[in-house]
C-alpha positions in Angstrom: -71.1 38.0 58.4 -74.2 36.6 60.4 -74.5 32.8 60.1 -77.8 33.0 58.6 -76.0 33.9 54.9 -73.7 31.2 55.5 -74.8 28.3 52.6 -76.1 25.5 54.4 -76.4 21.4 53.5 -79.8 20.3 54.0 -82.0 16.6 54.0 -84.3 16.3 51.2 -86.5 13.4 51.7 -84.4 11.8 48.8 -81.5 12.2 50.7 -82.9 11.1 54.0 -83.4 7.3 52.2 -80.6 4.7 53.7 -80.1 4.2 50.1 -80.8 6.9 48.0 -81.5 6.2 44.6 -79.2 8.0 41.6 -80.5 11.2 40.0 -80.5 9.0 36.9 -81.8 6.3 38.6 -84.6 8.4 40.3 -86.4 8.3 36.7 -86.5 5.0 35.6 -90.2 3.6 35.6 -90.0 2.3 38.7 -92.9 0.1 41.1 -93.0 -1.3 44.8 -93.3 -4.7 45.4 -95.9 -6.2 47.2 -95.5 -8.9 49.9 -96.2 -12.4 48.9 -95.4 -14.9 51.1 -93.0 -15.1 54.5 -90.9 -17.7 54.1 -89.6 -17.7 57.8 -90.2 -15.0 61.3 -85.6 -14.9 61.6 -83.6 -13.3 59.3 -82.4 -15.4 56.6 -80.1 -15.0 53.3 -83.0 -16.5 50.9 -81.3 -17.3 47.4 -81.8 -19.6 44.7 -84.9 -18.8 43.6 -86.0 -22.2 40.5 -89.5 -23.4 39.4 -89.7 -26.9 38.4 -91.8 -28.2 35.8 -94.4 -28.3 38.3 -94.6 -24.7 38.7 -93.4 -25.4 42.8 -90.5 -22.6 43.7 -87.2 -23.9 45.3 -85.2 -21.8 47.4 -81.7 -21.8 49.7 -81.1 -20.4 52.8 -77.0 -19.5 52.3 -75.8 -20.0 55.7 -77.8 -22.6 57.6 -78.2 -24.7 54.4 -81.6 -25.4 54.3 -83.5 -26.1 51.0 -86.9 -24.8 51.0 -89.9 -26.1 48.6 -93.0 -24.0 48.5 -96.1 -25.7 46.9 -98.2 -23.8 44.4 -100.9 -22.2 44.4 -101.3 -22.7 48.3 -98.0 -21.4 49.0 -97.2 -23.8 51.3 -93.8 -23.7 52.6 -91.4 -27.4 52.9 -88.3 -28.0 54.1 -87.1 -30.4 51.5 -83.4 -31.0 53.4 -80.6 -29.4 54.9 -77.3 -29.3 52.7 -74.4 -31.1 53.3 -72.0 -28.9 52.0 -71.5 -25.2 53.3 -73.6 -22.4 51.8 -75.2 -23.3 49.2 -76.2 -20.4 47.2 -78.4 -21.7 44.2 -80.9 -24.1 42.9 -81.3 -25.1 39.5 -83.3 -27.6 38.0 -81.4 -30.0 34.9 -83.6 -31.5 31.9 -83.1 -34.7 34.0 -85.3 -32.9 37.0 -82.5 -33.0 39.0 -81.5 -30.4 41.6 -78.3 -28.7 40.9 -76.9 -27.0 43.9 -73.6 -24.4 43.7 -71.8 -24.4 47.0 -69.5 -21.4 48.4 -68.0 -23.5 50.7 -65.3 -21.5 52.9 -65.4 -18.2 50.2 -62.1 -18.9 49.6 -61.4 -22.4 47.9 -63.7 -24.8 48.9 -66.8 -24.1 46.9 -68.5 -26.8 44.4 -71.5 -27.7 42.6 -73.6 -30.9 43.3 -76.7 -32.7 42.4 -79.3 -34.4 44.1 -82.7 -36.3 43.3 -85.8 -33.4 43.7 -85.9 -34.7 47.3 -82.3 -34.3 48.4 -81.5 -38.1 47.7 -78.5 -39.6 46.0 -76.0 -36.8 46.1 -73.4 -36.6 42.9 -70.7 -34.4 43.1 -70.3 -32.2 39.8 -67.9 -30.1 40.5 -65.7 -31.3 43.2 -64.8 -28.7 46.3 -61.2 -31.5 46.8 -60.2 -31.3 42.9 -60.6 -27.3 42.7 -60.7 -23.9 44.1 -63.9 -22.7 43.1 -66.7 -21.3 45.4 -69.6 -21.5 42.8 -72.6 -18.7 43.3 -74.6 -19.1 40.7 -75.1 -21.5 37.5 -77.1 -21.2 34.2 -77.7 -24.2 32.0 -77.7 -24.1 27.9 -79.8 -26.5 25.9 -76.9 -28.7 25.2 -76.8 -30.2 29.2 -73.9 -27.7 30.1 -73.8 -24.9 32.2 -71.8 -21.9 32.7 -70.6 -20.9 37.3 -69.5 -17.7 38.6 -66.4 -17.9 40.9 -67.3 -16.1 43.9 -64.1 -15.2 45.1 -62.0 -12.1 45.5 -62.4 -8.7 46.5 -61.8 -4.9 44.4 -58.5 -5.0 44.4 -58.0 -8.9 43.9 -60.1 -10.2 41.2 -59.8 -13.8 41.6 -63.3 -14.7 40.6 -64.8 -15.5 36.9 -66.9 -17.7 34.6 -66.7 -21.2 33.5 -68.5 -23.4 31.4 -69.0 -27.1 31.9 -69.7 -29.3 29.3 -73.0 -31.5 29.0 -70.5 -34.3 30.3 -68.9 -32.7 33.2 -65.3 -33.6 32.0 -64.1 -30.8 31.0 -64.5 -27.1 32.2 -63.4 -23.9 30.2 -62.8 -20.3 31.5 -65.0 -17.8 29.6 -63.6 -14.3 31.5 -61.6 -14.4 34.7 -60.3 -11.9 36.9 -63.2 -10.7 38.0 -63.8 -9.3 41.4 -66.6 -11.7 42.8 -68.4 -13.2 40.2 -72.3 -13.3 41.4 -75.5 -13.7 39.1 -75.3 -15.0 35.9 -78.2 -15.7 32.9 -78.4 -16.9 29.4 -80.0 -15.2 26.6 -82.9 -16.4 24.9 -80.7 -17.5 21.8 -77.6 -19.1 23.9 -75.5 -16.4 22.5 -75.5 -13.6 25.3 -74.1 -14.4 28.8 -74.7 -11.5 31.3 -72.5 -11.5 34.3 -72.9 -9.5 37.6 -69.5 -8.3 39.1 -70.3 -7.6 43.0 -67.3 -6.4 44.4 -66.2 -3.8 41.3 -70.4 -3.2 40.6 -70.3 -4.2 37.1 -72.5 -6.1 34.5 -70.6 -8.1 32.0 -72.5 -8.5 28.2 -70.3 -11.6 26.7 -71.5 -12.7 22.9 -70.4 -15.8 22.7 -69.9 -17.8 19.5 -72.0 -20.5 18.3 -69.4 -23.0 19.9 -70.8 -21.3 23.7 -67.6 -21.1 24.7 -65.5 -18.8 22.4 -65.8 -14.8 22.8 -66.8 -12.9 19.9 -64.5 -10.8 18.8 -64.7 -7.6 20.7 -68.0 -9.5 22.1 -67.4 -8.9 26.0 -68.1 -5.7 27.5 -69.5 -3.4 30.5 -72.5 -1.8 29.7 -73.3 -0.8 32.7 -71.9 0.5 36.2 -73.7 -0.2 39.4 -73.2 2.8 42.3 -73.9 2.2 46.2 -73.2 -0.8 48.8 -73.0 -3.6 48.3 -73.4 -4.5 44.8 -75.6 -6.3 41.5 -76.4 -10.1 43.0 -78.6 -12.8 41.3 -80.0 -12.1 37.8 -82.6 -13.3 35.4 -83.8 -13.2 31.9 -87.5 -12.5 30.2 -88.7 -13.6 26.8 -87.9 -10.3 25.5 -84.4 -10.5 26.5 -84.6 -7.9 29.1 -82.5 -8.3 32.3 -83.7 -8.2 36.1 -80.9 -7.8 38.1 -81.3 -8.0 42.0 -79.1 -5.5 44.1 -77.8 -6.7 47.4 -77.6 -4.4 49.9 -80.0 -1.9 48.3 -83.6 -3.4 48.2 -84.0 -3.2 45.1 -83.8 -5.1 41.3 -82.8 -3.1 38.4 -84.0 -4.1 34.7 -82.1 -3.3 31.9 -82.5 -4.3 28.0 -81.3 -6.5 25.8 -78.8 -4.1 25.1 -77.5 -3.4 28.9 -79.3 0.0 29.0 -81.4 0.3 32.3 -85.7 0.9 31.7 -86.6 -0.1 34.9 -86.3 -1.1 38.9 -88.9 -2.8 41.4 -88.2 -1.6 44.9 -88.5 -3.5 48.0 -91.0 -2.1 50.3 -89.5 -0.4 53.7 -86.4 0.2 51.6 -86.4 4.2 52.4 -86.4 2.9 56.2 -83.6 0.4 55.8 -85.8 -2.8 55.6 -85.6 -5.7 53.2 -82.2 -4.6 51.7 -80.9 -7.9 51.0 -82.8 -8.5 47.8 -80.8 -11.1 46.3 -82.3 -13.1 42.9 -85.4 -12.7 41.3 -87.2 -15.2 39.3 -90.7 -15.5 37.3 -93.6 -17.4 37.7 -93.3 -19.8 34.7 -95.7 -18.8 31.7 -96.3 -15.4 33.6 -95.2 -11.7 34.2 -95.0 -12.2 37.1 -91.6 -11.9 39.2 -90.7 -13.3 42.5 -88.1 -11.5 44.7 -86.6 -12.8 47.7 -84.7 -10.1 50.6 -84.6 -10.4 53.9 -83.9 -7.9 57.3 -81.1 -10.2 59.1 -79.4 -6.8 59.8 -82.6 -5.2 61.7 -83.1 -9.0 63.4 -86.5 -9.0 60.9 -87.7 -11.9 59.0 -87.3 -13.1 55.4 -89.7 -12.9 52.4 -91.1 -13.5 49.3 -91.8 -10.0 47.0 -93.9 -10.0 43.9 -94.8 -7.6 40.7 -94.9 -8.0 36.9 -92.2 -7.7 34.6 -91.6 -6.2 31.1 -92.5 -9.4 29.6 -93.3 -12.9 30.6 -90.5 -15.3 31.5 -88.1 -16.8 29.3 -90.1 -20.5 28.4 -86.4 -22.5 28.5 -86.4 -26.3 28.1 -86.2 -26.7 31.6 -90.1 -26.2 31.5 -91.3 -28.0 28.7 
């Protein structure tokens, strides 16, 4: 038999991507994001995306520890300080205008949350990296003053990671699911009563509905609406005012958007993504009283630099206390 009958495997420019979408995937509404503001000429693992009531953007930088502030509208970029504990992976803002800052810490037990004063000043531990074994990612507050963590620890085949909830006055903290594998991005639905839940390391998203208490599961209320597919997995996550979820996927250059219901409608790509460039999208986060959603990535793994991405949502953002 000559070897020109022989069946033959060939690229499609689909397949040719360094991270092909899904066929499924492939025909979501889907946009590119535009560049909006470099944040730094090295590589860095930008996180932690929070507006204060100001509309200026706070940002981490995961492994050197530096808090950023960028001023609005000139876009100038601050360093605020430089964190004292190791990794901090999120900023978010209290009623009391406050920073709160979750800490990974060693990514295996010595991982907190503290606060500080909007300029780094007068540092108050919160959750204490001696007193537990937590390596916090990621924190949402509810109206009340208390806030739900993910437990970043773990791996596929040892789920160690999970949610808490920590009431308004930090004395007490209750599990909400657990054995999780990595426990990343976490947000808060519009009503208080849906926590959504991004599993890295097992490329899930967790729906919980929560009773009016915040803490107790309905019954038959927490679920897995949705697999992820691909390396490395779902990351940082936010809300709309319609409820709709943006969920940022490390590794992939790109944020997926599903509805209220965990049913995916949409995804922003990074641009370069096809070429291996700005793949380590990590949280997005909108422009208060706007559409309009800011993405951080980065290209540490091509020695690129870091940015800022920008394009309109579904909706605008979720108008929570924090910005009243």
């Amino acid at each position: 038999m000559a070897d020109q009958h022989i069946p033959s495997l060939y690229y499609t420019e689909a397949s040719k991507s360094a991270v092909p979408l899904l066929a499924h995937e492939q025909h979501l509404q889907t946009v590119t994001a535009e560049p909006w503001l470099k944040i730094s000429d090295e590589g860095l693992q930008l996180e932690g995306l929070c507006f204060d009531r100001n509309h200026n953007l706070f940002l981490c930088e995961v492994f050197g520890g530096t808090i950023f502030r960028v001023d609005l509208p000139e876009k100038k970029v601050n360093t605020v300080f430089k964190s004292e504990k190791t990794n901090p992976a999120s900023v978010k803002i209290h009623k009391d205008g406050r920073l709160y800052m979750s800490y990974l810490g060693d990514f295996k037990s010595s991982g907190g949350i503290f606060a500080t004063d909007a300029d780094g000043k007068n540092p108050q531990s919160i959750v204490s990296d001696i007193d537990t074994e937590y390596c916090v990612d990621d924190l949402v507050f509810d109206s009340k003053g208390g806030f739900y963590f993910t437990d970043f620890r773990g791996y596929s085949t040892n789920p160690l990671g999970g949610v808490y909830y920590v009431s308004p006055d930090h004395q007490t903290i209750t599990p909400i699911i657990q054995n999780i594998a990595v426990a990343n991005g976490i947000a808060l639905s519009t009503d208080e009563r849906v926590l959504w839940v991004t599993e890295t390391n097992a490329n899930r998203l967790h729906r919980i509905s929560l009773e009016e208490d915040g803490v107790t599961i309905e019954p038959f209320g927490a679920s897995i609406p949705y697999h992820f597919t691909g390396h490395e997995g779902p990351d940082s996550c936010c809300i709309d005012s319609d409820d709709n979820l943006y969920v940022a996927m490390y590794g992939q250059g790109r944020v997926l958007v599903f509805n209220k219901s965990g049913y995916p409608i949409g995804q922003i790509l990074m641009p370069g993504r096809d070429q291996g460039h700005m793949l380590r999208s990590t949280h997005p986060a909108f422009i208060p009283g706007t559409n309009q959603l800011i993405i951080c990535a980065n290209d540490i793994e091509r020695g690129g630099d870091s940015w800022l991405f920008t394009a309109k949502g579904f909706a605008k953002g979720h108008n929570s206390y924090q910005f009243h």
